[in-house]
PAPA-498767 format. One record per residue (C-alpha): residue in three letters; x, y, z. Coordinates in steps of 0.1 Angstrom, whole numbers, plus 5000, padded with zeros to 4 digits. Layout:
<recs>
alaXYZ ...
</recs>
This chain:
<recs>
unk267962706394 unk265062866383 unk262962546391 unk263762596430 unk263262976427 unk259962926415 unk258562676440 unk260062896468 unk257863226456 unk254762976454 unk255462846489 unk255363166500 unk252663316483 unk250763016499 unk251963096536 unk251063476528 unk247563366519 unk247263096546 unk247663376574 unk245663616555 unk242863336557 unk243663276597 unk243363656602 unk239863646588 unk238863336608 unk239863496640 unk238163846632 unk235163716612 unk231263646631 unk230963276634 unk228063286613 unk230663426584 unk233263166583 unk231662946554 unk233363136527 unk236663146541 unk236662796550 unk235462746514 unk238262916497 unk240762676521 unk239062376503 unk238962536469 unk242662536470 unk245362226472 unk247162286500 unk244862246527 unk246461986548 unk249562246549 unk246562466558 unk245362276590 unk248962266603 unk249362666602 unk245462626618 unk246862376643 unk249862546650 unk247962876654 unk245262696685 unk248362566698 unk249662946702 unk246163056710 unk246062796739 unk249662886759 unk248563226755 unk245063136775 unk246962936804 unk249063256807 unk246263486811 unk244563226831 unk247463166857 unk247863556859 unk244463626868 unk243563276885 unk243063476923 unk240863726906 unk238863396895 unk238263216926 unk236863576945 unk234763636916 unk233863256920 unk232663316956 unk231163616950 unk228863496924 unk228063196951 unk226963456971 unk224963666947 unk223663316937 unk221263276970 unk221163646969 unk219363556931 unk217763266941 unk216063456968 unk215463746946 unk214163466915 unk211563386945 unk209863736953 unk209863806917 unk208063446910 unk205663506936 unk205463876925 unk204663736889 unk202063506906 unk200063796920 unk200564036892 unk199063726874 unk196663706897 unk195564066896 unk195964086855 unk193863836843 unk190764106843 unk192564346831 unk193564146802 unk189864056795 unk189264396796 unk192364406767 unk191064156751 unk187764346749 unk189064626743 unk191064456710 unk187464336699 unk185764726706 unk189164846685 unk189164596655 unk185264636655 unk185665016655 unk188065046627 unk186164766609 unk182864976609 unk185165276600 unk186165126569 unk182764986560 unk181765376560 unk183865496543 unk183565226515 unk179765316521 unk179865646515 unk181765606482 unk178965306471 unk175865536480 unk176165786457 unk176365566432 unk173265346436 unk171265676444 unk172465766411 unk171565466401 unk168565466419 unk167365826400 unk168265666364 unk165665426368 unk163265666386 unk163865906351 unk163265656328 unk160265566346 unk159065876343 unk160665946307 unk162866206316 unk165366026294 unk167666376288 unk168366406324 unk168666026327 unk171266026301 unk172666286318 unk172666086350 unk173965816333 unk176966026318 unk177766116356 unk177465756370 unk179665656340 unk182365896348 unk182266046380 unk180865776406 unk181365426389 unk185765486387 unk185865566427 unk184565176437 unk185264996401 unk186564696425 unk183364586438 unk181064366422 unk177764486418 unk179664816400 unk180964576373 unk177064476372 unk176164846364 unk179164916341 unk177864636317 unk174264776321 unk175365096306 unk175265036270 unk172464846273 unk170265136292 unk172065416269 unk170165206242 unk167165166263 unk167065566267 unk168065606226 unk164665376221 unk162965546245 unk163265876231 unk163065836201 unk159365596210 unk158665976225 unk159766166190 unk157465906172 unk154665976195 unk155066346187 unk155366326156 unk152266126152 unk150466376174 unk151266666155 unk150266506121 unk146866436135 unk146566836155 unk148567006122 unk144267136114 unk144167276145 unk147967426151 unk147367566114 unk143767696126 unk145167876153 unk147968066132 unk145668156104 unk142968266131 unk146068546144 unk146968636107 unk142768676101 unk142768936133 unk145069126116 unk143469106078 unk140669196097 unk141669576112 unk143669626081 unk140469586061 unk138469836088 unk140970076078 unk140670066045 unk136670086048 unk137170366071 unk139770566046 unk137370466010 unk134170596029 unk134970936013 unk134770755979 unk131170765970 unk127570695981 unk127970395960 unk131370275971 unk129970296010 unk126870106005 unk129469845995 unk132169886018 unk129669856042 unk128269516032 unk131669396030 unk132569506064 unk129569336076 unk129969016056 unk133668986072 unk132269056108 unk129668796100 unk132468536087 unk134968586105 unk135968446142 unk135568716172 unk138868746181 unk140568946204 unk144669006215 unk147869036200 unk149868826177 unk153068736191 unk156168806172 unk158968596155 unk161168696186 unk158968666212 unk157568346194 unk161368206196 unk161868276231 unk159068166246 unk159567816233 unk163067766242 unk163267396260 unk164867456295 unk166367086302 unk167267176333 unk165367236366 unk162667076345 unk159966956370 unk158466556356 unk155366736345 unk156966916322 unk158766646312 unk155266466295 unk155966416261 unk151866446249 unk152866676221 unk149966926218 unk148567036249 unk145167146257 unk143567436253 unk140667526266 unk137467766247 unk138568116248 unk135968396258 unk135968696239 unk138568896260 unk140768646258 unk143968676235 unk143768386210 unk146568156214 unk149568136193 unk150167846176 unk153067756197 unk151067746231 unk149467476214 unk152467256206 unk155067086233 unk158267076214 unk160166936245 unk160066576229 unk162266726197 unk164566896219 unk165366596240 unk165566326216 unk167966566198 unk169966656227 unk169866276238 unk171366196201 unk173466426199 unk175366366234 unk175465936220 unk177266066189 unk174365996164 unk173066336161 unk172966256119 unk170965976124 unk167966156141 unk168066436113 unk167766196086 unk164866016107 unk163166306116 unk163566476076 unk162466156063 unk159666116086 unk158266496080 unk158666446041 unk156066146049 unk153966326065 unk154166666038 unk153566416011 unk150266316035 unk149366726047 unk149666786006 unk147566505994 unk143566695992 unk140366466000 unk138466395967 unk135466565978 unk137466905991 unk135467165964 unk132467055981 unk132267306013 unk134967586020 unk135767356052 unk136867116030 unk139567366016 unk139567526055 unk141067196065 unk143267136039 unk144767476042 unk145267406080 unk147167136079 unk149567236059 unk150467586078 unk150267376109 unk152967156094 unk154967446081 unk154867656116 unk155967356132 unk158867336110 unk159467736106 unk159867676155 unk162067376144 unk163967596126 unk164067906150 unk164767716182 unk167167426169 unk170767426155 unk171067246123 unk167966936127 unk166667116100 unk168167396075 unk166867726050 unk167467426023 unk165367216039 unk162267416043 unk162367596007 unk162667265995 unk159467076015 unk157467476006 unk158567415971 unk156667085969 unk154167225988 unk153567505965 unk153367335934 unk151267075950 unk148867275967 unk148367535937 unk147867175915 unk145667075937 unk143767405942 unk143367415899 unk141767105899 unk139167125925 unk138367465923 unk137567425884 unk134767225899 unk133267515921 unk130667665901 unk128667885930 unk130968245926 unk129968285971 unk131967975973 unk135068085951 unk135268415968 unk134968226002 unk137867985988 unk140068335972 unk139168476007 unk140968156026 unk143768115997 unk144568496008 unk144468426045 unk146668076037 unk148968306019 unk149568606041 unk149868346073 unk152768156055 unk153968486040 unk154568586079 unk156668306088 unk158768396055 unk157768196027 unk157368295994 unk153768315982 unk153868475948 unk152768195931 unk149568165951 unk148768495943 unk149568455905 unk147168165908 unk144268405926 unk144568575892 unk143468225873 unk141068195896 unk139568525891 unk138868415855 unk136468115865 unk135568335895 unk134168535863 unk132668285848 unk130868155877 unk129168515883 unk128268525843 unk126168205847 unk124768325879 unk123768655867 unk122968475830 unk119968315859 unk119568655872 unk118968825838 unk116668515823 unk114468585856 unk114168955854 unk113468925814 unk111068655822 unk109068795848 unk108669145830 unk105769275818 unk107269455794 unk105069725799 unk106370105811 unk106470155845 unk103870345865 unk104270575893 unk101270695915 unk103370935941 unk106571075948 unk107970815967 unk107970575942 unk109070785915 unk112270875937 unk113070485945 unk113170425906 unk115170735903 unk117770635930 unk117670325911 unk118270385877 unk119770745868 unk117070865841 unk116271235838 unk113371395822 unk111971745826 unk108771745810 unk108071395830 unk108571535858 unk106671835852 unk103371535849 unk101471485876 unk100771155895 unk100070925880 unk102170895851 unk104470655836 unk108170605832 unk109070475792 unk110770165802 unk109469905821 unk110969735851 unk113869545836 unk115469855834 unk115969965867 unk116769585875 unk119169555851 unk121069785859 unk121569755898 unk122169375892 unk125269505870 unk126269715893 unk126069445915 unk128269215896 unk130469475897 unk130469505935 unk130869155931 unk134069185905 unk135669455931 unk135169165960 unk137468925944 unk140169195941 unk140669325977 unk143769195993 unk145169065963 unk148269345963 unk146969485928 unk147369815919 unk144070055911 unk144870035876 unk144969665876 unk142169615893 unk140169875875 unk141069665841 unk139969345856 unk136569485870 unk136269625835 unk136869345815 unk134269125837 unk131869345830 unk132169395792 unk132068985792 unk128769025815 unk127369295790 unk128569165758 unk127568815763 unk125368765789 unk123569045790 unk123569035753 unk122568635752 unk120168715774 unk118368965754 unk118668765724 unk116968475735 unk114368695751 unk114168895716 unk114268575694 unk111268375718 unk108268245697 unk105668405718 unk107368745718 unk104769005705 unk105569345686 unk104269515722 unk107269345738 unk109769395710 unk108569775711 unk109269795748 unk112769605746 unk113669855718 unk112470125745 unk114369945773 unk117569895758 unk117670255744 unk117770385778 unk120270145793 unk122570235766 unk122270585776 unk123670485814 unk126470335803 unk128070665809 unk126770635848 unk128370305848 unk131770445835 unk131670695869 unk130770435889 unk133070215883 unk135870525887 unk134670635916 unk135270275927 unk138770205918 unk139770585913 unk141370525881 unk140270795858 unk138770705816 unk141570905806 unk144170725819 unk146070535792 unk145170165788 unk142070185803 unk139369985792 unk136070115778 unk133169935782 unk130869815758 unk127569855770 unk126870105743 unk127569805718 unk125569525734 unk123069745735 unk122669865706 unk122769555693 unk120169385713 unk118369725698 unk118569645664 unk118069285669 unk114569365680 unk113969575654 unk114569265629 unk112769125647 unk109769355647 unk110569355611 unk110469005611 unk106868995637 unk105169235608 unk106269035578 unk104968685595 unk101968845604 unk101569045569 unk101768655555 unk099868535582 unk096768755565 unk097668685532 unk096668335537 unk093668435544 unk093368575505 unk091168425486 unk090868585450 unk088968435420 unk091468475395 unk088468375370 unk086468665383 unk085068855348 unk083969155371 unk085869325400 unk083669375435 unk083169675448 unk085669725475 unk089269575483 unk089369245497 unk088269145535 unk091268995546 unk093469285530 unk090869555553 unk091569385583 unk095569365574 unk095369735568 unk093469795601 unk096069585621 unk099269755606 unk097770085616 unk096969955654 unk100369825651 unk102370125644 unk100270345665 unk101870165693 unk105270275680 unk104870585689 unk108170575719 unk109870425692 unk112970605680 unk111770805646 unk113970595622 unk112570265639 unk109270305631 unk109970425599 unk111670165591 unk109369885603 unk106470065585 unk108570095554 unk109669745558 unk106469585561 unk104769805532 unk107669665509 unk106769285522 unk103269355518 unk103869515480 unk106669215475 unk103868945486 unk101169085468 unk103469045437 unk103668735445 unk100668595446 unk099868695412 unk103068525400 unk102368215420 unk102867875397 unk099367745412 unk097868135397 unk097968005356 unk095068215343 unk094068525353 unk091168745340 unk091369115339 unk088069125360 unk090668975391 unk092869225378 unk091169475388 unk089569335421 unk093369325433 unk094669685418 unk091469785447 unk093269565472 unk096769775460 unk094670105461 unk093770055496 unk097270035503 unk098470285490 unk095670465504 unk097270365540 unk100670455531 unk099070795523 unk097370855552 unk100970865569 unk100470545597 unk103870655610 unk105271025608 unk108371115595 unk108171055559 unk108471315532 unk106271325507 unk104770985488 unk108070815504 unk105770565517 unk103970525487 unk107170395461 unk107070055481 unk104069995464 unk105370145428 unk106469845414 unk102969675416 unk101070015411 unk103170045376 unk102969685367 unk098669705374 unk098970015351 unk100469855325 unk097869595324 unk094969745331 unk095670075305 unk097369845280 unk099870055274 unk102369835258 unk103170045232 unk104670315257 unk106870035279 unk108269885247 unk109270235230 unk110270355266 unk111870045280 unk115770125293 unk115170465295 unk115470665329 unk112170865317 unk110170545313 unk106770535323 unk107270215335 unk110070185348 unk109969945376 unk108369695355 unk110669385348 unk109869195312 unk110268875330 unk107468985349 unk105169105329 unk105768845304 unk104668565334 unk101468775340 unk100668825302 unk101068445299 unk098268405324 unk095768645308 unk096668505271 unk095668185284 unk092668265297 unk091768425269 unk092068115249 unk090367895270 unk086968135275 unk086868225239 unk087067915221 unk084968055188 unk086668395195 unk088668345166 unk086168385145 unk085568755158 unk088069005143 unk088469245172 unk089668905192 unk091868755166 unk093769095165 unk094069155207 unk095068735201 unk097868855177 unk098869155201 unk099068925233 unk100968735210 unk103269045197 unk103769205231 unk104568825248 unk107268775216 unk108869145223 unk109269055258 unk111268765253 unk113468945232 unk114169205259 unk114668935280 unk117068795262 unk118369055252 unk119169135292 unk120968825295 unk123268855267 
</recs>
C-alpha cells in the first residue's frame, strides 16, 4: 500500500516540476534557456520530459492554425498591401540610393575637412598636455638650473636651500619622468658636494684669519689705545695743580705718548652695536657678498677718519653659512667639534712666542696682536652665534692663554735689560690687558704679573743709573762749583735746593762748596723717580701703593747704587785727599736734601710721611755712610802717605852725637800734613779733627816703631836724641794747632807715649818708673816694660860692643851692672803682668 502511495506523490511532484520547467521555457529570452534545459538533463525523467514538451508544441500548434484560419483574410490584404508598399520601397530605396550618392558626392570634402579637423583637435589637445606637463618640469630644472649657478658661485646656504625646495616642493609634482629620477639620485651626492664645499670655505677662513689675527688684534688694541689715550690727557690735565715738578713730568709724558702712539681719530664702537652690525643676513644676499675671502681690505685711514673696528675687518659670513648649511644636514655637532678643534690649533700656534721676541717691542707688539685678534674673533663668534661656541669654551681657550702668555712674558722679559724697553713692553702688556679686559675677560693676573715686572723694571734702571752715577763721579772735578753771575747761580739753585745767606750776600764770582756732582746727582734721582712713577700709571694702584713702590726703588737706588757708586769712587787708587775732602763736602749736602726729596716724592703721589706704613727713605743713611767711608779713607790717604815719608827716614842708630835739627824727611812730613789739613778747612769740625788726630797717633805709633824694628839692634843715645828732635818737631806742630777745635795739648797726648818713653831714656830716670810703675800718678805712665825693656836691650848692646876695655873703667862697669839691673826689673814686671 504504502509502496504505490509513494510512487504516486513522486509522479506527481515530477509532473508539477515538469510544467514549472515548460512555464519557464515559454517565458524565458532564448538566450536564457541553457539552465532550464540543464536542470531537465540533471534529472532522470527526461524522456517523460520531452513527451509533456511534445505534447505541449502539439497544443501550441492547433492553437496557431486557429488563430491563423481566424485571421487568414486579414493576411492576404496585408499581403497585398505590403506588395504595394514594396514598389512604393523599391522606388523609395532608389531616391534615397541616389540621394546617398550625391550626399557622398558632396561629403567627401567635408570629411577631409573632418579629418583635418580630427588632426588640428588631437594636435591641439596634444600640445595642451605637453604644456601643462611643461610647466610642472620647468620649475624644476630652473631650480635646478640656480643650484648649479650657486655652487658656482659658492653661495652654498642658499643652494642648500634651493636644494631643500627642489627636494620637497618641485621634484614630487613630476616624480614619473625620467630625468627627475636622475636628479633625485643627485641629491645626496650634491648635498655632500655643498657639505665639502662649505666647509673647503670654513677652512679657507679659518686659515685667513690665522694669518690677519696681527692685524684684527692691531686694529682692536689701536681703539682701546684712543681711549687710554684721552683718559691719560685727563689725568695730566687734573695732576697739573700738583707741583712745578709733577708738571715738568706730566708734561714729558704727555708728549712721549703723543709721540708713541698712533694718530687716531673716531669712536669705538660698542658690544651692541659691534653685535649688530655683524649679523649675517642669508637672505637677499647679493653673490658679492657671498665671497668667502675672510678679511676684507681696508684701505690707509687719514687722520679724520674713524679707525675701523676690528669687525669691519673680518667677513664672518663663511662661519655663519657653514654653520647654517650643517645645521639644516643634521650635523650641526660635527662642525662644532671641527671648528673648536681647529681654533685650539691655531691658540696653541697665536700662544707659541718667536725665540727672539725680547729683542724689539714689535716683537712683543705682534705677539700681543695675534692673540686679541684670535680672541675678538672668538668673543663675535660668541655674540652673533647660538651655541658653536660657549662661556666654557672661551674661559677655557683665555685660561690657557693666560697662563701661557704670562709664562711666556716671564721668560723673555727677564732677558730685557734696557728699562725704555720694559716700560714700552708694561705700556703694551697694559694696552693687551685693558683691550681683552673690554671684551670681558679677566686680566688680573696680567696685572699681578706688571708687579713682577716692576721689580726687574727696577733693576734695569739701577744698572742704568749705576752708568749714570759712574759717569757723573768720573767726569767730576771734584772741585766746588764756581759761579761768575746771577744766571748761573739761579740754574744751580733751581737745580739743587741749597740755601745760604752769607753766600749769597758774596759777590760774583764766588763759589758754591760742592762741586758739580751734586746738583747732578740729585736731578738724575729725581729722575729715576719720574722714571719709578712711569711704570705705575695705569696699573689700577692706589696712591699709597704706588707711593711705597716709588719709595722702595729709590732707597735700592740710594742705598746701593748710589752707595756702590760712591764707594768705588771713594775706594779708587788714584783718589787724592782733595777729592776725598770734596766727596766728604758733597755727600754732606746731599744728605741734607733728602728732606726735598721726601716732598717731592709727596707732592707726586699725594700720600703724606705721616701716613701709616709709609716708607722713609734712606738717603740720610747712604749718605752718611759714603761720608764716613771717605773719612777712613782720608784717614787711611794720611797714614799711607805718613809711611810713604817714613821710608824716606834714614837715622844712624850708631850716631854718638845728635845733629842740630830734626830730620829732612820728617820737615817735609810736617810741612805736608799742615798743607794737607789747611785744605780741610769745609770739612765738618769733628772730621778734621779727627783725621789730624788720626794721623798724629800713626805718625807717633810709626815713629815707635822704627825704634823697635828687629833690623834696629843697637842704638846709641847720640840717635836717641837726634830722634827725641824729630818727636819735638812734632809736637811742636801739634802745638801750633794745624786744625782748630782742640782744647788744650789734646793734640799733643798722641805723641805722649813716645815723648815719655824718650824721657825715660834720655833722663834715666829708672829709679822713678820702677818705684812709680802701676800707679795712676806715675811719671811714666804710658811706658810699657815690654817696651822699654826692647829699647834698653839695644843700648846695652851697644854699649858692649863700643866699650870693649870699658870694663876696666868703674863708672862703666857700674852703668853695665844698672843696664843690667833695670833690664832684670823689667822682666819681672813683665812677668809679673802676665801672671
Amino acid at each position: 500500500m504504502e509502496r504505490p502511495k509513494m510512487a504516486e506523490l513522486e509522479s506527481l511532484e515530477t509532473a508539477a516540476e515538469h510544467e514549472r520547467i515548460l512555464r519557464e521555457i515559454e517565458s524565458t529570452d532564448t538566450a536564457c534557456i541553457g539552465p532550464t534545459l540543464r536542470s531537465v538533463y540533471d534529472g532522470e525523467e527526461h524522456g517523460r520530459f520531452m513527451e509533456k514538451l511534445e505534447a505541449r508544441i502539439r497544443n501550441h500548434d492547433r492553437e496557431i492554425e486557429k488563430m491563423c484560419n481566424f485571421h487568414y483574410q486579414g493576411f492576404v490584404d496585408s499581403i497585398t498591401e505590403l506588395l504595394k508598399v514594396r514598389g512604393e520601397a523599391q522606388k523609395l530605396k532608389n531616391q534615397v540610393t541616389d540621394t546617398n550618392r550625391k550626399l557622398q558626392n558632396e561629403g567627401k570634402e567635408l570629411i577631409l575637412a573632418m579629418e583635418e579637423l580630427k588632426q588640428c583637435r588631437l594636435q591641439q589637445r596634444n600640445i595642451s598636455a605637453t604644456v601643462d606637463k611643461l610647466t610642472l618640469c620647468l620649475p624644476v630644472l630652473e631650480m635646478y638650473s640656480k643650484l648649479r649657478e650657486q655652487m658656482k658661485s659658492k653661495r652654498h646656504y642658499p643652494a642648500l636651500k634651493t636644494l631643500e625646495h627642489l627636494e620637497h616642493t618641485f621634484l614630487p609634482q613630476v616624480s614619473h619622468y625620467r630625468f627627475c629620477k636622475v636628479m633625485v639620485d643627485n641629491i645626496p651626492r650634491l648635498r655632500e658636494e655643498i657639505k665639502e664645499l662649505s666647509m673647503s670655505d670654513l677652512k679657507d677662513f679659518l686659515e685667513s684669519i690665522r694669518k690677519h689675527s696681527d692685524k684684527i688684534g692691531e686694529t682692536a688694541m689701536k681703539q682701546d689705545c684712543r681711549y687710554n689715550h684721552w683718559k691719560i690727557i685727563a689725568r695730566i690735565f687734573f695732576s697739573l695743580l700738583l707741583s712745578p715738578d709733577v708738571q715738568a713730568q706730566q708734561q714729558r709724558n704727555l708728549d712721549n705718548i703723543v709721540s708713541q702712539q698712533p694718530r687716531i681719530s673716531g669712536g669705538k664702537k660698542s658690544k651692541k652695536e659691534f653685535s649688530a652690525s655683524s649679523e649675517l643676513e642669508v637672505k637677499n644676499t647679493s653673490p658679492m657678498s657671498e665671497q668667502d675671502s675672510g678679511i676684507l681690505d681696508v684701505e690707509d685711514e687719514d687722520e679724520e677718519e674713524e679707525v675701523p673696528g676690528a669687525q669691519d675687518l673680518v667677513d664672518f659670513s663663511p662661519v655663519y653659512r657653514c654653520l647654517h648649511i650643517y645645521s639644516v644636514l643634521g650635523a650641526r655637532e660635527t662642525f662644532e667639534s671641527y671648528y673648536r678643534k681647529q681654533r685650539r690649533k691655531q691658540a696653541r700656534l697665536v700662544l707659541q712666542p718667536p725665540s727672539n721676541m725680547h729683542e724689539t717691542l714689535d716683537g712683543y707688539r705682534k705677539y700681543f696682536n695675534q692673540i686679541v685678534g684670535f680672541f675678538v674673533v672668538e668673543d663675535h663668534i660668541l655674540h652673533t652665534t647660538q651655541g658653536l661656541v660657549n662661556r666654557a669654551y672661551i674661559d677655557e681657550l683665555w685660561e690657557m692663554a693666560l697662563s701661557k702668555t704670562i709664562a711666556a712674558l716671564r721668560t723673555h722679559s727677564s732677558y730685557c735689560s734696557d728699562p725704555s724697553l720694559v716700560l714700552d713692553l708694561k705700556n703694551l702688556i697694559v694696552l693687551f690687558a685693558d683691550t681683552l679686559q673690554g671684551y670681558g675677560f679677566p686680566v688680573n693676573q696680567l696685572f699681578d704679573m706688571l708687579l713682577e715686572i716692576q721689580d726687574q723694571y727696577s733693576e734695569t734702571l739701577l744698572k742704568k743709573w749705576a752708568g749714570v752715577f759712574r759717569n757723573i763721579l768720573d767726569s767730576d772735578n771734584y772741585s766746588p762749583i764756581p759761579v761768575s753771575n746771577e744766571e748761573v747761580y739761579k740754574k744751580i739753585v733751581g737745580q739743587f735746593p741749597f740755601q745760604d745767606a752769607e753766600l749769597e750776600k758774596q759777590p760774583f764770582p764766588k763759589k758754591f762748596p760742592f762741586s758739580e756732582f751734586v746738583p747732578k746727582v740729585y736731578s738724575q734721582i729725581k729722575e729715576f723717580i719720574y722714571a719709578c712713577l712711569k711704570f705705575s700709571e695705569d696699573l689700577h694702584l692706589s696712591s699709597t701703593e704706588v707711593d711705597d713702590m716709588i719709595r722702595k726703588s729709590t732707597n735700592l737706588l740710594l742705598t746701593r747704587t748710589l752707595s756702590n757708586c760712591l764707594q768705588n769712587v771713594i775706594k779708587r787708587k788714584n783718589v787724592g785727599l782733595t777729592e776725598l775732602v770734596q766727596i766728604i763736602i758733597n755727600t754732606t749736602h746731599l744728605e741734607k736734601s733728602c728732606k726735598f726729596l721726601e716732598e717731592f716724592i709727596t707732592n707726586i703721589t699725594n700720600v703724606l710721611p705721616e701716613t701709616v706704613h709709609t716708607t722713609k727713605l734712606y738717603g740720610t743713611t747712604t749718605f752718611k755712610d759714603a761720608r764716613h767711608a771717605a773719612e777712613e779713607e782720608i784717614y787711611t790717604n794720611l797714614n799711607q802717605k805718613i809711611d810713604q815719608f817714613l821710608q824716606l827716614a834714614d837715622y844712624d842708630w850708631m850716631a854718638l852725637e845728635p845733629g842740630s835739627r830734626a830730620s829732612d824727611y820728617l820737615v817735609d812730613l810736617i810741612g805736608f800734613l799742615r798743607s794737607t789739613f789747611a785744605v780741610f778747612t769745609h770739612l765738618p769740625g769733628k772730621v778734621a779733627q779727627t783725621a789730624c788726630m788720626s794721623a798724629c797717633k800713626h805718625l807717633s805709633t810709626s815713629l815707635l816703631q822704627l825704634l823697635l824694628e828687629a833690623e834696629v839692634r843697637q842704638l846709641t843715645l847720640g840717635a836717641l836724641h837726634q830722634f827725641n828732635l824729630d818727636v819735638e818737631e812734632c809736637e811742636q806742630f801739634a802745638r801750633s794747632g794745624p786744625v782748630p777745635g782742640f782744647q788744650g795739648d789734646t793734640l799733643q797726648l798722641a805723641f805722649i807715649d813716645l815723648r815719655q818713653l824718650l824721657d825715660l831714656f834720655i833722663q834715666w830716670d829708672w829709679s822713678t818708673y820702677l818705684a812709680d810703675y802701676g800707679q795712676p800718678t806715675c811719671k811714666y805712665l804710658r811706658v810699657n816694660p815690654t817696651t822699654a825693656l826692647i829699647l834698653l836691650e839695644k843700648m846695652r848692646d851697644t854699649s858692649r860692643k863700643n866699650n870693649v876695655f870699658a870694663q876696666f873703667r868703674k863708672n862703666e862697669r857700674d852703668k853695665q851692672k844698672l843696664i843690667d839691673t833695670v833690664a832684670k826689673q823689667l822682666r819681672g814686671l813683665i812677668n809679673s803682668h802676665h801672671s
